[in-house]
Every structure is written in C-alpha cells, then in structure tokens.
N, C-alpha and C positions, 0 to 999 in steps of 0.2 A: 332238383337237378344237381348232378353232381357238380363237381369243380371243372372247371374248363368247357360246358356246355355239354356234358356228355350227364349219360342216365349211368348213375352207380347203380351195384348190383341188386340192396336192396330195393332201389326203385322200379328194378326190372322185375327182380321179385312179387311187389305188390301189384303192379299191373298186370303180370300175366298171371297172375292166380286170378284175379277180378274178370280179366279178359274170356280164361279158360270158364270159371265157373259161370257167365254168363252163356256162353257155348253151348253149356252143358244141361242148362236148365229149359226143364219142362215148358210150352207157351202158357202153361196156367201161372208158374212162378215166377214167369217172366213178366206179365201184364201185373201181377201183384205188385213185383218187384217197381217197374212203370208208375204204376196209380201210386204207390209208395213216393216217391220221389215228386211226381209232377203235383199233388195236392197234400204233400207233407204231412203224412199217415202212415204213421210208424208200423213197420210190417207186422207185429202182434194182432194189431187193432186190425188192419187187411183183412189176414188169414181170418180172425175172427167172424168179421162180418161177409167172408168168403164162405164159411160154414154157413153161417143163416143164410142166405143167397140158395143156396146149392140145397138146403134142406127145402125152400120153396119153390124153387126148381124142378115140380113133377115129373114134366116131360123129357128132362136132361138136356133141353135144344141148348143151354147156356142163355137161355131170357126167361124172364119172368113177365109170363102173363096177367088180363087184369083178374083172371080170377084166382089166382095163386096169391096173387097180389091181395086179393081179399081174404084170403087162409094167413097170409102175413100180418097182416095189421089184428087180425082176430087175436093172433097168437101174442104179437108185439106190444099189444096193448093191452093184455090180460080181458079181452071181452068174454061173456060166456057164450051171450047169444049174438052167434054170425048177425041175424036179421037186427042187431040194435045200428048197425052202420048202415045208414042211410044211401041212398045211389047218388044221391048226391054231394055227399060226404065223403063216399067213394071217388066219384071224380075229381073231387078237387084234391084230395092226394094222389091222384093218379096223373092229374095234372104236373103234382108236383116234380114225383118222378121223372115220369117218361119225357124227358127234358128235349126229346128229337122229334115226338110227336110221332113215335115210330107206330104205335099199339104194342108194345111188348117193350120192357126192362133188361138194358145190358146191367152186366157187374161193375160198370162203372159208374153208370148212371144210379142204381142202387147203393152204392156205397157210399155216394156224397152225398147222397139223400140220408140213409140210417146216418151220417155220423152229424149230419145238419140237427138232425129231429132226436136223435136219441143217444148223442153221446156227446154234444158239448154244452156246456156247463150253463145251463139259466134257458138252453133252447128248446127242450123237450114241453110241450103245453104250449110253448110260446106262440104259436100259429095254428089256424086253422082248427081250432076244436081238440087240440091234442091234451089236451089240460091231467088229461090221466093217462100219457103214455108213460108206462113205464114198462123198458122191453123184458121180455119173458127170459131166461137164460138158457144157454145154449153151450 
C-alpha cells in the first residue's frame, strides 16, 4: 500500500492486470488456474495432466468414464494386455478416483489422483498393486 493508505500506481497496476486477465480467461484456464492454487500444483504440471485427462476423455462430456478409465491405466501403466487388469483391480482404483461416488471422473478429481500415484516422489507402486506404474508420456 502506498504511503498515507492509498494504493500507488504500481499497485493499481498489478491488480488490474491480474483482475483484467482473470476476466478474460477461458473457464478451462480458469479451473486450472483454481486447482492451481487450492491444492498447490504449479500450472505446468496442471496443463500437463489436463492433456492426459482430455486424451482419455473419448466422449468430450469433460469426465472420464470407468471404461476410459481403463484405456488410462492400460496406457499409464505401460500394460500391453487391457485383460491383465483385473475388475477388481479396476475397482479399487476406480474407487480411488471417483472420490464423489459419482460413476464418472471430473478433472479435479483426476488430477489429485495422477499427481497422488504418479508424480510425487516414493508414491507411485506405493498403494494398491501399483508397483509398476510408471506413466506413459504424453
């Protein structure tokens, strides 16, 4: 704040560029930007697992279903044969996921789950049979 309680000009400056560019952004960059901030996941890493998301996302509805969900894990986890993932194997990362019990996978819900299981440090294997994820690139 400036001197005397007032906002100097660069301060008006950085807020209305912030102000304006939030304005102006798309709701997809906007929710990034969100999950960004509310579970501190540097926008890189977002976008990133915004692509795998949206590559599993057949249908375009913006969720991932359980059987996409099994085209993911196939891929995620370098399987060759789909049939070596068991349906009950399947559920219980499907369990993990879909955290509302909805039947289907928002991008939020998927993103804390990939960054849980396949991008922090000592976690991937660590649970549920994952012992050989390592995700595919993208």
């Amino acid at each position: 704040m400036g001197t005397g309680g007032g906002v100097d000009f660069e301060e008006f400056l950085l807020w209305a560029v912030n102000a304006y560019a939030e304005e102006i952004m798309d709701p997809l960059e906007r929710t990034n930007r969100r999950l960004s901030i509310q579970y501190g996941i540097d926008m890189i890493t977002i976008e990133h697992v915004r692509r795998i998301f949206s590559a599993f996302d057949t249908t375009g509805d913006d969720c991932i279903d359980e059987e996409e969900f099994r085209g993911c894990l196939v891929q995620l986890m370098n399987i060759r044969d789909p049939s070596d993932i068991s349906v009950s194997k399947l559920q219980l990362f499907w369990r993990e996921v879909d955290k509302d019990f909805s039947g289907s996978v928002t991008f939020e819900e998927f993103a804390i789950w990939y960054v849980k299981f396949f991008l922090q440090t000592g976690s991937a294997g660590s649970r549920a049979g994952m012992r050989a994820a390592r995700p595919a690139a993208f």
